[in-house]
One Martini backbone bead per residue (centre of mass of N, CA, C, O) as a GRO file, in nm:
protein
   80
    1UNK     BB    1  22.896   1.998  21.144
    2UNK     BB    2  23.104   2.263  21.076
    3UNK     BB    3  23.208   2.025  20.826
    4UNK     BB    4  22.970   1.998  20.634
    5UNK     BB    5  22.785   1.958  20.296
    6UNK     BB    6  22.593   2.171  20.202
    7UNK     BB    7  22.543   2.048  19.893
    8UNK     BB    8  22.313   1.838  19.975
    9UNK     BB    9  22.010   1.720  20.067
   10UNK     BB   10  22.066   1.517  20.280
   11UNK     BB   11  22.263   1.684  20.470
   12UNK     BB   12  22.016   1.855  20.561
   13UNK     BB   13  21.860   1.680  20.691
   14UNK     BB   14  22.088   1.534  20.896
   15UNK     BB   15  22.032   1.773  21.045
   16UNK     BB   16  21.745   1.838  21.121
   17UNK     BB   17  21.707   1.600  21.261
   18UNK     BB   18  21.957   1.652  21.485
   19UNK     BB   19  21.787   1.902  21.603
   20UNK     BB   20  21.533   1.758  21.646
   21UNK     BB   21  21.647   1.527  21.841
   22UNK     BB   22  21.761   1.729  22.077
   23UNK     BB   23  21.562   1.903  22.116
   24UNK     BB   24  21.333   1.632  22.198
   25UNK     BB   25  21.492   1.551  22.442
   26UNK     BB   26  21.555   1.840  22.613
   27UNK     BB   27  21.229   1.873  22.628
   28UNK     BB   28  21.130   1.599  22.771
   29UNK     BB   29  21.293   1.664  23.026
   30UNK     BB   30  21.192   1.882  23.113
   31UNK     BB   31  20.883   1.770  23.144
   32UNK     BB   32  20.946   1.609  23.333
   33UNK     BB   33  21.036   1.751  23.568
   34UNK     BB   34  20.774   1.965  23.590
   35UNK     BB   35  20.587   1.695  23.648
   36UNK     BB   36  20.819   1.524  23.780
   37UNK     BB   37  21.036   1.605  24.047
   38UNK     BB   38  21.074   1.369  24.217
   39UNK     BB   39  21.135   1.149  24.014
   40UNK     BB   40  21.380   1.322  23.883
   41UNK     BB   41  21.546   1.335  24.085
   42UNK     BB   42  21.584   1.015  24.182
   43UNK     BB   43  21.719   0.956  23.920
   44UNK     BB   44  21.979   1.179  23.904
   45UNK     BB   45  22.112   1.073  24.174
   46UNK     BB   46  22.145   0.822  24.063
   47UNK     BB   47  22.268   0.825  23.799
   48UNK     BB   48  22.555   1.014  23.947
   49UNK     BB   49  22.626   0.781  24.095
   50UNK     BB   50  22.683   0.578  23.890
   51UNK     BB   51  22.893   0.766  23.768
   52UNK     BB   52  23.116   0.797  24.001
   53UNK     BB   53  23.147   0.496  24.036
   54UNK     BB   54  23.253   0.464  23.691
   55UNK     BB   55  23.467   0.679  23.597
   56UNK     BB   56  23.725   0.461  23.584
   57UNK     BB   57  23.586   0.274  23.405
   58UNK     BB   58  23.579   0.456  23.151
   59UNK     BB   59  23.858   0.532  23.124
   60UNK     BB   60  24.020   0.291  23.083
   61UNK     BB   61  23.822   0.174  22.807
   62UNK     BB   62  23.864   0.432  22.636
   63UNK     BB   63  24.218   0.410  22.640
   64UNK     BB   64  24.232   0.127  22.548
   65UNK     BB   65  24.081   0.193  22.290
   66UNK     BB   66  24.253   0.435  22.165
   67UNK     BB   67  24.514   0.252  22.147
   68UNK     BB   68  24.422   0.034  21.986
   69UNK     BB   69  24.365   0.224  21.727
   70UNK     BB   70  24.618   0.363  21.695
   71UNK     BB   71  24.803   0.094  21.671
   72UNK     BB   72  24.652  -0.033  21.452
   73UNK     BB   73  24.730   0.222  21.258
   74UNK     BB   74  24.979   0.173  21.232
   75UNK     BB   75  25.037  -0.059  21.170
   76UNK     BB   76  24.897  -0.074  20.867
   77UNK     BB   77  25.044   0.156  20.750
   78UNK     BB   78  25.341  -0.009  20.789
   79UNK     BB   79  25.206  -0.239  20.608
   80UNK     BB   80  25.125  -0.068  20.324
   0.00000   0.00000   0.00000
């Protein structure tokens, strides 16, 4: 977003939508959280639960990830 080409009217578009739509993301959860305190604490703490429990299975798929695009990039430059 930092370095998008403001000078194109489409590029204001897809700003403004990504605007409205992180606004309207974290407005939905707040206004769950104060509708139904209880159901939204239960949600959040299985959430964070399951979050704990993958965390290192998210670091390991991740760094495979980068590693393997990392590789295919060298390779490719390499035969280019």
């Amino acid at each position: 977003m930092t370095e998008a080409d403001t000078s194109h009217s489409t590029t204001w578009l897809v700003l403004i939508a990504f605007c409205v739509l992180a606004t309207a993301s974290l407005l939905a959860a707040e206004l769950y959280v104060v509708q139904n305190p209880a159901a939204a604490r239960r949600r959040l703490l299985a959430l964070r639960t399951w979050m704990e429990q993958h965390a290192q299975q998210a670091i390991v798929v991740g760094s495979i990830a980068v590693g393997l695009w990392l590789t295919g990039r060298s390779v490719y430059e390499l035969a280019g």
